[in-house]
C-alpha positions as a Markdown table, in Angstrom:
| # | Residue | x | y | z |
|---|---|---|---|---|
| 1 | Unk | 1.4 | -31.1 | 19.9 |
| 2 | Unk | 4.6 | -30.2 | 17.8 |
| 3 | Unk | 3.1 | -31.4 | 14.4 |
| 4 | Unk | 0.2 | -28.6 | 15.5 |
| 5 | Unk | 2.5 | -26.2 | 16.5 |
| 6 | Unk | 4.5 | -26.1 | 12.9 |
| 7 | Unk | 0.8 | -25.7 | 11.3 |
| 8 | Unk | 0.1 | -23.0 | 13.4 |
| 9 | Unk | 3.3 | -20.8 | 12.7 |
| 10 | Unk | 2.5 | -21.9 | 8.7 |
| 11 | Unk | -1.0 | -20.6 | 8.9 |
| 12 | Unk | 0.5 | -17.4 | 10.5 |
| 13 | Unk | 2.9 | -17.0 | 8.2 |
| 14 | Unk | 0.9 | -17.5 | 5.3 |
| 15 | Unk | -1.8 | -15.2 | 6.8 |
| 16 | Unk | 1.1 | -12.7 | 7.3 |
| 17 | Unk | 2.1 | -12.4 | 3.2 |
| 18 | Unk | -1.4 | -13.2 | 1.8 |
| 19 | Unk | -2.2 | -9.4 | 3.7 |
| 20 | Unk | 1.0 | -8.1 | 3.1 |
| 21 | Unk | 0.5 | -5.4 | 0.5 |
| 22 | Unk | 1.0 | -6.7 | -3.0 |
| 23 | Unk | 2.5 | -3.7 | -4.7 |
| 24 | Unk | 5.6 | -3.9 | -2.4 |
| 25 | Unk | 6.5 | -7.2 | -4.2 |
| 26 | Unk | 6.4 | -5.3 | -8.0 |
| 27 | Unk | 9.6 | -4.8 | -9.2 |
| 28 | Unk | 10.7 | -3.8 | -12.6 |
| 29 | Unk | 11.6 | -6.4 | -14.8 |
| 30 | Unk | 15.0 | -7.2 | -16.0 |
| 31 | Unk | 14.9 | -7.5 | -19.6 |
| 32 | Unk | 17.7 | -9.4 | -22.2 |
| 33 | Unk | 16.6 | -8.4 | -25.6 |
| 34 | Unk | 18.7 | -5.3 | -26.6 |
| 35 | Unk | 16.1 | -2.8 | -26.7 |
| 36 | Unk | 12.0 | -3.2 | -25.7 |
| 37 | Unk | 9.3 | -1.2 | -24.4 |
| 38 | Unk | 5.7 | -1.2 | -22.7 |
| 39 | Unk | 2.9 | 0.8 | -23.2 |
| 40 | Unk | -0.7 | 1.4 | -22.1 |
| 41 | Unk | -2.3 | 0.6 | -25.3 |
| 42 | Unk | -5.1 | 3.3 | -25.1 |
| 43 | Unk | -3.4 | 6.5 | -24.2 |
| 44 | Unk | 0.3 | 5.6 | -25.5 |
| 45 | Unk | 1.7 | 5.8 | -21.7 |
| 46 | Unk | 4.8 | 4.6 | -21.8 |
| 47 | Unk | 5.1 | 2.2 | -18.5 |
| 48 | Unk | 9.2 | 0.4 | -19.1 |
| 49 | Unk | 11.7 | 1.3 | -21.7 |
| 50 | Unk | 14.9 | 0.1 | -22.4 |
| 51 | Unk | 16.6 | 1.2 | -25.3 |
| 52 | Unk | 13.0 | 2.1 | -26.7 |
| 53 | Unk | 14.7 | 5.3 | -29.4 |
| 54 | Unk | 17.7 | 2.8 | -30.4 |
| 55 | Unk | 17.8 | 2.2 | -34.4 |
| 56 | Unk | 16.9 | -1.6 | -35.0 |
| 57 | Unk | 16.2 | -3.6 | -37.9 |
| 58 | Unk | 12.5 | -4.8 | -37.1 |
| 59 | Unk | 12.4 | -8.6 | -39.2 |
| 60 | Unk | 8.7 | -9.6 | -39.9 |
| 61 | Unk | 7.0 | -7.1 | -37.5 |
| 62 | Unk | 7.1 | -5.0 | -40.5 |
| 63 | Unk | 4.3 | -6.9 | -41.3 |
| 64 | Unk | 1.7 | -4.9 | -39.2 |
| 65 | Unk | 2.9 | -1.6 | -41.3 |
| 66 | Unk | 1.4 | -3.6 | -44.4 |
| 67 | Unk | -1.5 | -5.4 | -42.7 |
| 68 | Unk | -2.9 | -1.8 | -41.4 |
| 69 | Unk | -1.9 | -0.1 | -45.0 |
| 70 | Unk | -4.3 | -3.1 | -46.6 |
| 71 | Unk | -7.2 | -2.9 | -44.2 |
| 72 | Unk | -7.6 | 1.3 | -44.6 |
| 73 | Unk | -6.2 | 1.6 | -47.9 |
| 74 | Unk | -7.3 | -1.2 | -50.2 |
| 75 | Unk | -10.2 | -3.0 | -50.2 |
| 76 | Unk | -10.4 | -6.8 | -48.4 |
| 77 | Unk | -12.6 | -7.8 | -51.2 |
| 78 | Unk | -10.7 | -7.2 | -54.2 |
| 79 | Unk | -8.9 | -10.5 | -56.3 |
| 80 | Unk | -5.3 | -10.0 | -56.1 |
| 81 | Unk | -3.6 | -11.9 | -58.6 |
| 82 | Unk | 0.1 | -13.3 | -57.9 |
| 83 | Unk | 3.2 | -11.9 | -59.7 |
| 84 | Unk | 6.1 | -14.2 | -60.2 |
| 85 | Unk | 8.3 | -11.8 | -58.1 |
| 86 | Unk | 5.7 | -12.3 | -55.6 |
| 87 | Unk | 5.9 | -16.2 | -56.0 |
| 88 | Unk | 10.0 | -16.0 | -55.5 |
| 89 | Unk | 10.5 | -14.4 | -52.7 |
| 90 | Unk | 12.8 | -15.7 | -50.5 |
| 91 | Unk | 12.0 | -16.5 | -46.6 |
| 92 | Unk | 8.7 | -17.7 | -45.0 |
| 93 | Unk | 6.0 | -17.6 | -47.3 |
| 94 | Unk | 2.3 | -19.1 | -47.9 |
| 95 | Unk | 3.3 | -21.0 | -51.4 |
| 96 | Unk | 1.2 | -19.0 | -53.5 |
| 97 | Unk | 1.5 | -19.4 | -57.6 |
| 98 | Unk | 2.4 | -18.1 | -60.1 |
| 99 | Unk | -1.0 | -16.5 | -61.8 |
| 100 | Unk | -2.8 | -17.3 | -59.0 |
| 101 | Unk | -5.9 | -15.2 | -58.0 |
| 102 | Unk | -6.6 | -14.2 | -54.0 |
| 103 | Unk | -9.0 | -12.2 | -52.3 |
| 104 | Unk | -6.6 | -9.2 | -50.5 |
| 105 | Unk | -8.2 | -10.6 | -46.6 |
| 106 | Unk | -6.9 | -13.9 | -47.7 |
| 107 | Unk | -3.4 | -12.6 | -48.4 |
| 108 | Unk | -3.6 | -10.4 | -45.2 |
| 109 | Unk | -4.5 | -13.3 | -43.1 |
| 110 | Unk | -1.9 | -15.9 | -44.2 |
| 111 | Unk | 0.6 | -12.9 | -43.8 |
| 112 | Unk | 0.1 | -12.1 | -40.0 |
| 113 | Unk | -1.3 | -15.7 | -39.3 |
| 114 | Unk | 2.2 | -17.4 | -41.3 |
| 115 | Unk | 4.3 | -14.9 | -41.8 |
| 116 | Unk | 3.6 | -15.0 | -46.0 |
| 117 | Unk | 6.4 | -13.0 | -47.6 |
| 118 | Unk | 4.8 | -13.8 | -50.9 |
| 119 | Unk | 1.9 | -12.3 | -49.4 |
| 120 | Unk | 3.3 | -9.2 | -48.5 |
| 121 | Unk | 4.1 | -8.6 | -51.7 |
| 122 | Unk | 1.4 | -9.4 | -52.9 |
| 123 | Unk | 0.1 | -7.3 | -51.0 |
| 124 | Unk | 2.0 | -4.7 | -52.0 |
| 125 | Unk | 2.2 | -4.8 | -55.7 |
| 126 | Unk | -2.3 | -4.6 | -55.8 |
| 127 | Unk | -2.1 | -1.6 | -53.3 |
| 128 | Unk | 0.8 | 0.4 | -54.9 |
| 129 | Unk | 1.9 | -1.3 | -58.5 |
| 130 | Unk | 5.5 | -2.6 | -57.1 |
| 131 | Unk | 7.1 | -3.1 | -53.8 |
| 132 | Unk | 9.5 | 0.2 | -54.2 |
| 133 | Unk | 6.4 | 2.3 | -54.5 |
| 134 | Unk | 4.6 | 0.8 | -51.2 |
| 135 | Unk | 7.1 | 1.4 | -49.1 |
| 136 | Unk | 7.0 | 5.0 | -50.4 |
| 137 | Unk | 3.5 | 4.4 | -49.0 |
| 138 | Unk | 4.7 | 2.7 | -45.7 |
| 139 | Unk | 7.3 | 5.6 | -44.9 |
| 140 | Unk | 4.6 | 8.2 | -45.5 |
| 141 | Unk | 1.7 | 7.0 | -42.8 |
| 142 | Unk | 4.6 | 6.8 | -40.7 |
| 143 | Unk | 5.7 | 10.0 | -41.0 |
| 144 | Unk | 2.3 | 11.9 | -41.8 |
| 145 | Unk | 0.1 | 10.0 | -39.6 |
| 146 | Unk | 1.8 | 9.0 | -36.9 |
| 147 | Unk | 4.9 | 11.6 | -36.8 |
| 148 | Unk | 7.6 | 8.8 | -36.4 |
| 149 | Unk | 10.8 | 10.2 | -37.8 |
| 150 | Unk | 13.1 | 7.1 | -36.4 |
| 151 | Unk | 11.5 | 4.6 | -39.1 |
| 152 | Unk | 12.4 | 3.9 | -42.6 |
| 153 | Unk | 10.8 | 0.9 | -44.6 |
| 154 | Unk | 12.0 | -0.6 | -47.9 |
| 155 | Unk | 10.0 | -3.3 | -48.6 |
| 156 | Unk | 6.8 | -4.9 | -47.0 |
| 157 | Unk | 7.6 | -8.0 | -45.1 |
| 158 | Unk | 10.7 | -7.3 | -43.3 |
| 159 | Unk | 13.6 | -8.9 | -45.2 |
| 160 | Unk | 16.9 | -7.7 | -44.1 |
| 161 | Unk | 18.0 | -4.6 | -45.8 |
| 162 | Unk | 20.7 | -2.0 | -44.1 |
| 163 | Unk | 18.1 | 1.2 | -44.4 |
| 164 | Unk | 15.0 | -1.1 | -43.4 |
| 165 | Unk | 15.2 | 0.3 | -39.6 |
| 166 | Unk | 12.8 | 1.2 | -36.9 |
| 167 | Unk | 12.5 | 1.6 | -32.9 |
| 168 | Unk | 10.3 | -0.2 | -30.5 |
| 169 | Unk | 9.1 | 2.9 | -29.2 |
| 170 | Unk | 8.3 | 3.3 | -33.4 |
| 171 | Unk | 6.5 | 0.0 | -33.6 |
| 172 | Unk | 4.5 | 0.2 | -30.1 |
| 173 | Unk | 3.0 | 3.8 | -31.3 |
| 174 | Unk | 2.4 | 1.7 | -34.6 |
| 175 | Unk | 0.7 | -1.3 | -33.0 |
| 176 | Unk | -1.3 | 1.2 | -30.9 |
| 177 | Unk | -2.8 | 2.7 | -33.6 |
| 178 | Unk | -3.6 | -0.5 | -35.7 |
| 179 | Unk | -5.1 | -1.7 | -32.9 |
| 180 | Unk | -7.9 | 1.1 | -33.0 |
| 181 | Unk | -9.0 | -1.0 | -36.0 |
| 182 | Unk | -11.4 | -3.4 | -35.8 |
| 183 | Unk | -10.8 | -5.5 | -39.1 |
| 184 | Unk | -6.9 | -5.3 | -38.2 |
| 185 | Unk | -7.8 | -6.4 | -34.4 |
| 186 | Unk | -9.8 | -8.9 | -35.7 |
| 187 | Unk | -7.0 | -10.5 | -38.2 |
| 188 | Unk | -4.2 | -9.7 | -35.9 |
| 189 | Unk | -6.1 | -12.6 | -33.0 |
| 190 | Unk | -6.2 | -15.3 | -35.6 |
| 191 | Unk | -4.8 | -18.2 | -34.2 |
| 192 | Unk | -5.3 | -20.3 | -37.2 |
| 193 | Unk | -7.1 | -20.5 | -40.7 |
| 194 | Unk | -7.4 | -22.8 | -43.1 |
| 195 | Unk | -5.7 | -22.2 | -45.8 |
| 196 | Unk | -6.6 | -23.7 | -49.5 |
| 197 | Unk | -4.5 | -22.5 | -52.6 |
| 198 | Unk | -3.4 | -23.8 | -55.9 |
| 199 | Unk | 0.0 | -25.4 | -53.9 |
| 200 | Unk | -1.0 | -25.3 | -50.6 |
| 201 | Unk | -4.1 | -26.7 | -48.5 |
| 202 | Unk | -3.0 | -26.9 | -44.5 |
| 203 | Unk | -4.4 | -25.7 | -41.3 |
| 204 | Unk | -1.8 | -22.2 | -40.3 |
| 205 | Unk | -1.3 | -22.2 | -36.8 |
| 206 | Unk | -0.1 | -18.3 | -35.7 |
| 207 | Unk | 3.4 | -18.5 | -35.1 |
| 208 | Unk | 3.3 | -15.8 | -32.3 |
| 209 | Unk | 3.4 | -18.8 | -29.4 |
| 210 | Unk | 1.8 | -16.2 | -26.5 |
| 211 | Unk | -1.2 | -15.9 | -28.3 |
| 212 | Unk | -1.6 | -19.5 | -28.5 |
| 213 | Unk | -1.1 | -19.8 | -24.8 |
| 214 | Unk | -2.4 | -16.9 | -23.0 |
| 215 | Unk | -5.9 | -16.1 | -23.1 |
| 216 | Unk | -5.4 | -12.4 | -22.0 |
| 217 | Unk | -2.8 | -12.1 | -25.3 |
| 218 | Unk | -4.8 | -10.4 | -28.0 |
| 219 | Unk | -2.7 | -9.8 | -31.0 |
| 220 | Unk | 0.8 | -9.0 | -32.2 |
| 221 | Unk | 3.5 | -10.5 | -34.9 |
| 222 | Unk | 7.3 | -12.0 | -34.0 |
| 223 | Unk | 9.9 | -11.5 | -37.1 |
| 224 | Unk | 13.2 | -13.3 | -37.0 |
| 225 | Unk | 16.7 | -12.4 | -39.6 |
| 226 | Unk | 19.9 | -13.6 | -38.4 |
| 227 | Unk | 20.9 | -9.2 | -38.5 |
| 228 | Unk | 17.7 | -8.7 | -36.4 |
| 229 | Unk | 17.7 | -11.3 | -33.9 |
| 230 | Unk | 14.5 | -12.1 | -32.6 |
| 231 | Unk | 11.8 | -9.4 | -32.4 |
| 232 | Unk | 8.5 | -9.5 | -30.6 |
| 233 | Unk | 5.1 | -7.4 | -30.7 |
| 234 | Unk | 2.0 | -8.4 | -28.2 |
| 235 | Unk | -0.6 | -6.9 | -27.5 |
| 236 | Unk | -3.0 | -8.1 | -23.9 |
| 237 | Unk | -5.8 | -7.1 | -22.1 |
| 238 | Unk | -7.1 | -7.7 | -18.3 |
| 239 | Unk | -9.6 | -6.5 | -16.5 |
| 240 | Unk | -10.0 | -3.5 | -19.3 |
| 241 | Unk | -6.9 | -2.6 | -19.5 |
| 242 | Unk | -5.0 | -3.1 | -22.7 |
| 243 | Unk | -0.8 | -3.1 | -23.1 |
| 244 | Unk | 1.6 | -3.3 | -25.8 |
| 245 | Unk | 5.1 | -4.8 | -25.3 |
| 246 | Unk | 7.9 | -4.9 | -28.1 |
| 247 | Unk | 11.3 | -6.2 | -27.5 |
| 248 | Unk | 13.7 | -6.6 | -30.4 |
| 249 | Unk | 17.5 | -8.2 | -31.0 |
| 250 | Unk | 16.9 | -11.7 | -28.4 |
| 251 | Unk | 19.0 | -13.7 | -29.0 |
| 252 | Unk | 16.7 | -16.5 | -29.1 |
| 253 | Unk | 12.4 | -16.8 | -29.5 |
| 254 | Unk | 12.4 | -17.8 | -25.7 |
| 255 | Unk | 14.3 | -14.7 | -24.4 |
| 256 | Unk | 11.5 | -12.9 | -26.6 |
| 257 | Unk | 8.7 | -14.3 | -25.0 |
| 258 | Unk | 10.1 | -14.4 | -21.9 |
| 259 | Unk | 11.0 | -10.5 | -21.9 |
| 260 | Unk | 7.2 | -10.2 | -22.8 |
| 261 | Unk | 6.0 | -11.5 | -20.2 |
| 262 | Unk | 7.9 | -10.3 | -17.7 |
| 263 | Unk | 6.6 | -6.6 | -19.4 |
| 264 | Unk | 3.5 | -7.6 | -19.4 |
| 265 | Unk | 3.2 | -8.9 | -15.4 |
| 266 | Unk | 4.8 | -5.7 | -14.7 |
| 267 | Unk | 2.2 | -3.9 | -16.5 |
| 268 | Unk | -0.8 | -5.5 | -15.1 |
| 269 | Unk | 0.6 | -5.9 | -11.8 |
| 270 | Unk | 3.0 | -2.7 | -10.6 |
| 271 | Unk | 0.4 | -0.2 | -11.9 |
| 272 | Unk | -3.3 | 1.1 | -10.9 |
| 273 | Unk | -5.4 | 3.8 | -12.5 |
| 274 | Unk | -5.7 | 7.6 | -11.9 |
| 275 | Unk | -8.5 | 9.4 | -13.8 |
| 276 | Unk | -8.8 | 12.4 | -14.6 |
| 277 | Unk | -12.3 | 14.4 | -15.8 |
| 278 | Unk | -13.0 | 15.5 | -19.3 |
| 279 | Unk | -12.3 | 19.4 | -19.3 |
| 280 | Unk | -9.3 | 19.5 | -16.9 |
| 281 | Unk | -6.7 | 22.2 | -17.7 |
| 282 | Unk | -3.5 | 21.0 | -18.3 |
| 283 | Unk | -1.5 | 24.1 | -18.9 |
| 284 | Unk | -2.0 | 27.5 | -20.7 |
| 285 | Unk | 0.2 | 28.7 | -23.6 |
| 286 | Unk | 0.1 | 32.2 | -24.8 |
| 287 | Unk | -3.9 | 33.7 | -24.7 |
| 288 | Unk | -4.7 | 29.2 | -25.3 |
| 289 | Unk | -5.9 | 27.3 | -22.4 |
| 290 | Unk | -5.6 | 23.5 | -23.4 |
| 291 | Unk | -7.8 | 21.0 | -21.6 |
| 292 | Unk | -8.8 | 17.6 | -21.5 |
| 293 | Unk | -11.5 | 16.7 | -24.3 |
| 294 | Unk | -12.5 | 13.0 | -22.6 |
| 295 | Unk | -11.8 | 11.4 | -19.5 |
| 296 | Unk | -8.2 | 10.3 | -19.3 |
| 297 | Unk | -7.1 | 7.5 | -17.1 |
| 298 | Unk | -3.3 | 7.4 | -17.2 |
| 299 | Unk | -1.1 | 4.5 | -15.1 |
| 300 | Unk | 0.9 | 5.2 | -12.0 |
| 301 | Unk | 3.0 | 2.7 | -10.7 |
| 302 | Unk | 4.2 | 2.1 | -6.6 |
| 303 | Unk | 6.2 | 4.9 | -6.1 |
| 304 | Unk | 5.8 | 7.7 | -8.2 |
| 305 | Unk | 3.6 | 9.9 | -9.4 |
| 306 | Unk | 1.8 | 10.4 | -12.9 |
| 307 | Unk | 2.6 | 14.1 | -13.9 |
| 308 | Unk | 0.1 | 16.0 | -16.8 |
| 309 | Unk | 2.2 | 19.0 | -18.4 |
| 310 | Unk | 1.8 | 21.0 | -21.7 |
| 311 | Unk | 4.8 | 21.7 | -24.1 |
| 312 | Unk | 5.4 | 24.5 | -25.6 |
| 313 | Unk | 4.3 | 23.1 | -28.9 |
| 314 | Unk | 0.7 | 22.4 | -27.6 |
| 315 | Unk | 1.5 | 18.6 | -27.1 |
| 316 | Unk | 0.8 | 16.7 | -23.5 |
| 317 | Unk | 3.0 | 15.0 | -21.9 |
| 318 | Unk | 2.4 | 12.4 | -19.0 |
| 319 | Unk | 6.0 | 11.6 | -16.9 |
| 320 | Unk | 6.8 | 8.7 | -14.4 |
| 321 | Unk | 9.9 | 9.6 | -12.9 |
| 322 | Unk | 12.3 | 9.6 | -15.7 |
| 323 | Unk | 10.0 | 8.6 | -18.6 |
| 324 | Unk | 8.1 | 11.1 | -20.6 |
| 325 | Unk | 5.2 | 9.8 | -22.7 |
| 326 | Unk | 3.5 | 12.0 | -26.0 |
| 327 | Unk | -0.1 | 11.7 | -25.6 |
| 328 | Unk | -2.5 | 11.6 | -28.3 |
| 329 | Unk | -3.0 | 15.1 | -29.9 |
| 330 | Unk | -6.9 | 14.4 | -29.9 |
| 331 | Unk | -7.4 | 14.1 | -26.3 |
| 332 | Unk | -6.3 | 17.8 | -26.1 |
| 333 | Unk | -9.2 | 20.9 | -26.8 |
| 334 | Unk | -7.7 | 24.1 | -26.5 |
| 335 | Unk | -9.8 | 27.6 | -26.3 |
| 336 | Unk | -8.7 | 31.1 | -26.3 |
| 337 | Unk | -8.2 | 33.4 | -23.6 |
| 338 | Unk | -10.4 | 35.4 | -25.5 |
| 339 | Unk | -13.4 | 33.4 | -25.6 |
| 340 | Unk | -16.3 | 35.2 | -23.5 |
| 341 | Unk | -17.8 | 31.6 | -22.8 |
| 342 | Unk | -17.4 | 30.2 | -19.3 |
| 343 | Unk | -13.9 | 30.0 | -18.2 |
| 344 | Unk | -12.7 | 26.4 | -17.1 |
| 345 | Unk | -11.5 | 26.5 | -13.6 |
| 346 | Unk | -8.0 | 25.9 | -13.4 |
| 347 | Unk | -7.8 | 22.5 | -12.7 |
| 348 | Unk | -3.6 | 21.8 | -12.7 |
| 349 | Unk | -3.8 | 21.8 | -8.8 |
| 350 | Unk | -6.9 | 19.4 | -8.6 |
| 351 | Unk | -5.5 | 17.0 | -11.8 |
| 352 | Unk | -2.6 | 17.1 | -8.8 |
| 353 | Unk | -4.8 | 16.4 | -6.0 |
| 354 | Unk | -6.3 | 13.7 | -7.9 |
| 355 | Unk | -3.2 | 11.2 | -8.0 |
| 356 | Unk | -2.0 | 12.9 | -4.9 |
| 357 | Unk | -5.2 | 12.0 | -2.8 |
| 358 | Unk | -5.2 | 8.3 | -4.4 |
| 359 | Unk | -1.5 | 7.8 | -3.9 |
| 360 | Unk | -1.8 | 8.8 | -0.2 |
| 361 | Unk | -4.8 | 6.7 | 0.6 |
| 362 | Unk | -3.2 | 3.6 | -1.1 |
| 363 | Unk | -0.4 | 4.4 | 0.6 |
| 364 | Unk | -2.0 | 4.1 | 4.2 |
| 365 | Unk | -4.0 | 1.4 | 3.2 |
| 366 | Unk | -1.1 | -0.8 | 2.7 |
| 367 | Unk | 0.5 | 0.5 | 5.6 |
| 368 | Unk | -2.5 | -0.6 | 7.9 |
| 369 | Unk | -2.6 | -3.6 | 6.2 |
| 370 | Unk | 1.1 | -4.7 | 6.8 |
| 371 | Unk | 0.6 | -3.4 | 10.4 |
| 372 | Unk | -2.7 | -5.8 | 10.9 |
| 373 | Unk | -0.6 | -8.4 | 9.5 |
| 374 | Unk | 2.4 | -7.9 | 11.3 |
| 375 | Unk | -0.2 | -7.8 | 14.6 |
| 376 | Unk | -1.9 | -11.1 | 13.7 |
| 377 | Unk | 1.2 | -13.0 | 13.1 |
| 378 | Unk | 3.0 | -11.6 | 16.3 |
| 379 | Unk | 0.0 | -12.5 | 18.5 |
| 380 | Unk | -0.3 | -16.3 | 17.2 |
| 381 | Unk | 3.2 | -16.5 | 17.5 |
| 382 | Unk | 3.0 | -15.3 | 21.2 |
| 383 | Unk | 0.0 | -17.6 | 21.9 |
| 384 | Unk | 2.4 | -20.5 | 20.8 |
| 385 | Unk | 4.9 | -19.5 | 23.0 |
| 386 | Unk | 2.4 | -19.1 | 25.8 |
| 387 | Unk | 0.8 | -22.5 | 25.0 |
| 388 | Unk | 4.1 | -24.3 | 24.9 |
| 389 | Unk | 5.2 | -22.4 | 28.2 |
| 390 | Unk | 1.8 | -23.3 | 30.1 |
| 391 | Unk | 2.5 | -27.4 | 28.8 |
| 392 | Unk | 6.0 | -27.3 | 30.1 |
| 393 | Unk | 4.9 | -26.1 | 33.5 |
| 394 | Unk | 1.9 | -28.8 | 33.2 |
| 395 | Unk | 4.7 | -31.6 | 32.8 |
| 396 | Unk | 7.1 | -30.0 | 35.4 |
| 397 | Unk | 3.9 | -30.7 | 38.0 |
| 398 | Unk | 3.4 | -34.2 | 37.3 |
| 399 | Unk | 6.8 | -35.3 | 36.8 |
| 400 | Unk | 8.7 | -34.1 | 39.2 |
């Protein structure tokens, strides 16, 4: 009767957490490496930061700068052929030769999948005639395109140099855009590829370990120099939605991937979905209403609010308590005052409502649930009490 007792009070208490609302256990991670950030990998939300706008040095991650500049810039079926500066360059490399001629995917491949230094530059030498004038290139789309002014590139694979420097808040907004690419999402998964040259024929295994062991991992590239420390990009997906997580200066690989995926639980776990419809207003500057030009879902996590607002400069901005995220320029329309078409309705108070209604009924949801919970465990446990009350009384009777 004891042994059943104990299972009883188990099942109970089991019953009790397996209902107990799950985003009351989410807490935000605690993170070693120096500085590291999390994104949503479709909008640019930024989810955890730590450190995100310090100056780093960024190791092989550089590598995704080149591996995106390849993919739109050159063309994956041109023959590269190998310089000797290419063939000497110090650190990790894919032993190419001397006079040796490579299709540019190749070179691509064995640089994220291996790390190739003498593919980067490689790389960079058929794109841009010498390394000097590629990273001219590099610092360009990263200013031009992506309007990252905390980034400055001197060379294509990430060998330690005092004005090679970046941000992970710099490198997530660069992942995020590589990864609109199909050809770079497609090279960036690789988990290995043979690999046949005139000095080298082996099997390359990524050296990005998640990837090997996570399903949900999709993509990224680790860099290691004794004045970076370790440094870390992933990319994941579940259940359709997509992260990014950087963290650089660990002070070992492990802390790396452990900070990961500690970011990445976080992600998946501490945050559900508010959407909001194409053509809400988000704010009115001057005679210019701006307005959403697709469906936007943005991240919210337990206990605040997702906020939409419009700068001054035309640029959204999303917040979660403390932390501001840019959004993408293109989900914005904008349309003058002056415009005699039909008006959109003013849609701040609704984009409002919208969280606001979703928050609240998650909020009593859990609340009921805990309550039931709380209910069914306290009325086992009074059974048990009963039951054990009810057999004392039965052995009082017959042994008097």
């Amino acid at each position: 009767m004891i042994a059943k007792q104990w299972w009883l009070i188990l099942f109970a208490l089991t019953l009790l957490f397996s209902v107990f609302p799950q985003t009351t256990l989410a807490e935000e991670p605690n993170i070693t490496s120096e500085t590291a950030i999390l994104i949503d990998g479709k909008t640019g939300q930024i989810l955890y930061e730590k450190n995100s706008g310090q100056v780093m040095y960024p190791a092989s991650i550089t590598k995704i700068v080149t591996a995106i500049l390849a993919i739109e810039s050159g063309n994956l079926n041109d023959s590269v052929e190998v310089s000797s500066e290419a063939r000497q360059v110090d650190g990790t490399r894919v032993y190419l030769a001397e006079g040796e001629t490579v299709p540019l995917e190749k070179l691509v491949k064995g640089m994220m999948v291996n790390s190739g230094n003498d593919a980067a530059v490689a790389i960079a030498e058929h794109l841009s005639g010498s390394v000097d004038a590629f990273a001219e290139e590099m610092n360009a789309f990263v200013k031009d395109e992506l309007n990252l002014q905390d980034t400055n590139f001197t060379n294509p694979h990430g060998l330690f140099n005092e004005e090679h420097v970046t941000t992970a808040k710099d490198m997530a907004r660069i992942t995020q855009y590589a990864m609109q690419n199909d050809e770079y999402r497609s090279i960036a998964s690789l988990k290995e590829m043979e690999w046949s040259g005139e000095e080298w024929d082996t099997t390359l295994i990524n050296h990005h370990r998640l990837l090997l062991d996570h399903d949900y991992v999709t993509g990224g590239k680790n860099g290691y120099v004794s004045k970076s420390g370790f440094t870390l990009v992933t990319s994941a997906e579940q259940d359709e939605r997509e992260l990014i997580a950087v963290t650089m200066k660990a002070n070992s690989s492990n802390t790396a991937y452990q900070d990961t995926l500690k970011l990445l639980n976080y992600g998946f776990n501490a945050f559900t979905p508010v959407v909001y419809e194409e053509g809400k207003k988000i704010g009115t500057i001057g005679d210019t209403d701006y307005m959403l030009s697709k469906e936007l879902t943005l991240l919210r996590n337990n206990d605040e609010e997702v906020e939409l607002t419009i700068t001054d400069d035309g640029v959204m901005e999303s917040s979660i308590g403390s932390i501001t995220s840019l959004l993408d320029s293109s989900l914005l329309s904008a349309k003058s005052l002056n415009d005699s078409s039909t008006p959109v309705a003013d849609v701040e108070t609704s984009v409002n409502k919208t969280s606001g209604e979703e928050s609240t009924s998650n909020e009593w949801l859990n609340l009921a649930i805990l309550v039931i919970g709380i209910g069914m465990f306290m009325v086992i446990l009074l059974a048990l009490i009963l039951s054990k009350k009810s057999s004392h009384r039965r052995r009082s009777r017959s042994f008097p």
